[in-house]
C-alpha positions as CSV (number, residue, x, y, z in Angstrom):
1,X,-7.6,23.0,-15.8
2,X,-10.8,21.0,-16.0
3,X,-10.8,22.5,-19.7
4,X,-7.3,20.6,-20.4
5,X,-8.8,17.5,-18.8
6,X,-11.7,16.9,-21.2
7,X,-9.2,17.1,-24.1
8,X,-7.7,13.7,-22.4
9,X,-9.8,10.5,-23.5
10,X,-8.6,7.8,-21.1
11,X,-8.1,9.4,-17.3
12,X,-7.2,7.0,-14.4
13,X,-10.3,6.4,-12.1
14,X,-9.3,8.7,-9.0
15,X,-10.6,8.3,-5.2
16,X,-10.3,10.2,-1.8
17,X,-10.6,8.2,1.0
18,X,-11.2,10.3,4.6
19,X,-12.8,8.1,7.2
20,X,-11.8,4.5,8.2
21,X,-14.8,2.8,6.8
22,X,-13.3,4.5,3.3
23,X,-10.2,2.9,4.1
24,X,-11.4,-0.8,4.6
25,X,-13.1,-0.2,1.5
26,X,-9.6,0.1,-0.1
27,X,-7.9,-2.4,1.8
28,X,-10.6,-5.3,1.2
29,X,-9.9,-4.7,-2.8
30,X,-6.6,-5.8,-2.2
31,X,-7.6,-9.2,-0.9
32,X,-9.3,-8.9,-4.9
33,X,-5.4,-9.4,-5.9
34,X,-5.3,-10.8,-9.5
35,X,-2.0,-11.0,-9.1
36,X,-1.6,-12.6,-5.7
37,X,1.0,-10.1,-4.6
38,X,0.7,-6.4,-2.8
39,X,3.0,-4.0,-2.9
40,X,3.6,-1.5,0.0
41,X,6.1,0.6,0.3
42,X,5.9,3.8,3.5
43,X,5.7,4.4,7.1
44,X,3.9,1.3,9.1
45,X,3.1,3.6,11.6
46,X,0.8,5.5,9.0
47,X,-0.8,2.3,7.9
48,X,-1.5,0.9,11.7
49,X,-2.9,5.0,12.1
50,X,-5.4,3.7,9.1
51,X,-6.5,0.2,10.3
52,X,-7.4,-0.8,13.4
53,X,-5.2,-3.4,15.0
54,X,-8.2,-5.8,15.7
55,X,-9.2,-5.2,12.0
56,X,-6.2,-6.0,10.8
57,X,-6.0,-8.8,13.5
58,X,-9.2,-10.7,12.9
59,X,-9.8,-10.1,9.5
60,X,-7.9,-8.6,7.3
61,X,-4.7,-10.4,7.6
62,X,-6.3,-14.0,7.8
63,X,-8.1,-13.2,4.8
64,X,-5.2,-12.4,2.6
65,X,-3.7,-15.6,4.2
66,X,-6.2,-17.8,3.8
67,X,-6.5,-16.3,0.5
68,X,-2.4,-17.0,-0.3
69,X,-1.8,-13.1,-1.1
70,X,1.9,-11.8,-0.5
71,X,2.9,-9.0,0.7
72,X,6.1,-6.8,-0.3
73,X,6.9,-4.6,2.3
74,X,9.5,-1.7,2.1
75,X,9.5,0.5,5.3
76,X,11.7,2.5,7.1
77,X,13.6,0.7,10.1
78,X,11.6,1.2,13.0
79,X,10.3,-0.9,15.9
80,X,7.0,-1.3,14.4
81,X,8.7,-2.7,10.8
82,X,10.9,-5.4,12.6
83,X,7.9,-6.9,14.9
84,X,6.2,-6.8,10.8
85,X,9.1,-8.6,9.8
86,X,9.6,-10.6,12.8
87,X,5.8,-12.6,11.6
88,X,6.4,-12.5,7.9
89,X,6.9,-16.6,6.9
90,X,3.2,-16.8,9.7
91,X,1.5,-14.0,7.6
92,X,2.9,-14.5,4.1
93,X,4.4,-11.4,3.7
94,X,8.0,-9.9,3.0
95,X,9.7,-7.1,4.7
96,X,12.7,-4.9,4.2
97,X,14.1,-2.2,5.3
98,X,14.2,1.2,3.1
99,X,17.6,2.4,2.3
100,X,18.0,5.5,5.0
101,X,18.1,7.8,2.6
102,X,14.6,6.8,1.3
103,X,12.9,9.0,3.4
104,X,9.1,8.6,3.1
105,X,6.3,9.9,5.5
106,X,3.5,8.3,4.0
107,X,3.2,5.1,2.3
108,X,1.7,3.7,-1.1
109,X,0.1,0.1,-1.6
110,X,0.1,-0.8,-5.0
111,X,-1.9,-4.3,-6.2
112,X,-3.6,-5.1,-9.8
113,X,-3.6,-1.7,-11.4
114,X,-4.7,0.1,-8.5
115,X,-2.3,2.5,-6.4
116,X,-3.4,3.9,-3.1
117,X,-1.2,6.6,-1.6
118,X,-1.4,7.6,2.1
119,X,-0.8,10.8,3.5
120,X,-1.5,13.1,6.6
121,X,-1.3,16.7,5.8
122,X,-2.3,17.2,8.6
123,X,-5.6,14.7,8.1
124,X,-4.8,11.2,7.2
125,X,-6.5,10.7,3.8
126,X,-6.0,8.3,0.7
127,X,-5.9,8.9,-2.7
128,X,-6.9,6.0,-5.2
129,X,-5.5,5.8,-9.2
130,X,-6.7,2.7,-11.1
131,X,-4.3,3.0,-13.9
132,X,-2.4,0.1,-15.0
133,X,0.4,2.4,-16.7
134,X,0.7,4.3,-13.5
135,X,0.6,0.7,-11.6
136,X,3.3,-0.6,-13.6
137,X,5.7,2.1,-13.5
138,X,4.8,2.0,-9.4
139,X,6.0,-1.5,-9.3
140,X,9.2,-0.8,-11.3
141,X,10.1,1.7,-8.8
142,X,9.3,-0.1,-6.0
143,X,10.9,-3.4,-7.5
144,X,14.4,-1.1,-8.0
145,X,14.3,0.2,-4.5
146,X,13.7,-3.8,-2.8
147,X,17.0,-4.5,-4.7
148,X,18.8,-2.1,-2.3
149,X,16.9,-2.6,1.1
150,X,18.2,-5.2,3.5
């Protein structure tokens, strides 16, 4: 396989993240946002399993605010997504709920041309592409699923 890789001249940058200082490393690019908006799409659970709540709390959230970066939300309808939604106008953020037959058990956060998926099998881990033709077709997709959540 590494053979058939070499053959390929432009590969997406790729990252495994493992431990939570590896995952504030991914988070604190997004407050790097070109493009002023993120794009997450998965189980809040899984993300509040990444970050720690004070983290999030004291600095990663007021950064993004202070820093006017939006966040598009698309999670599954649980008690953790509605107390989300229930501070989006305070923390500049959107939330909706996945359609219930998008089922998804781990989430993706997708800014610039970066996409980070998020998964626990049975570690939680992150895997980082930098590919802005794998960004943009993230975004369409997540951009024709918002359409259909509520």
């Amino acid at each position: 396989m590494r053979e058939l890789l070499k053959n390929i001249a432009a590969l997406p940058d790729l990252e495994i993240g493992q431990t939570p200082d590896d995952f504030k490393c991914l988070a604190e690019r997004t407050l790097e946002a070109k493009e002023k908006v993120i794009y997450y799409i998965g189980s809040v659970e899984l993300l509040l399993e990444a970050y720690e709540q004070a983290y999030e709390n004291n600095y990663y959230i007021p950064t993004r605010i202070e820093r006017n970066i939006l966040v598009k939300m698309l999670a599954p309808d649980t008690p953790a997504m509605r107390a989300y939604r229930a501070t989006d106008d305070a923390q500049i953020r959107q939330t909706r709920a996945l359609p219930k037959d998008v089922v998804m058990d781990y989430a993706v956060m997708i800014h610039d041309d970066q996409v980070v998926f998020f998964a626990q099998d049975p570690q939680l881990y992150a895997l980082a592409i930098t590919s802005p033709s794998i960004a943009v077709t993230m975004k369409a997709m997540f951009n024709a699923i918002w359409t259909m959540a509520h």
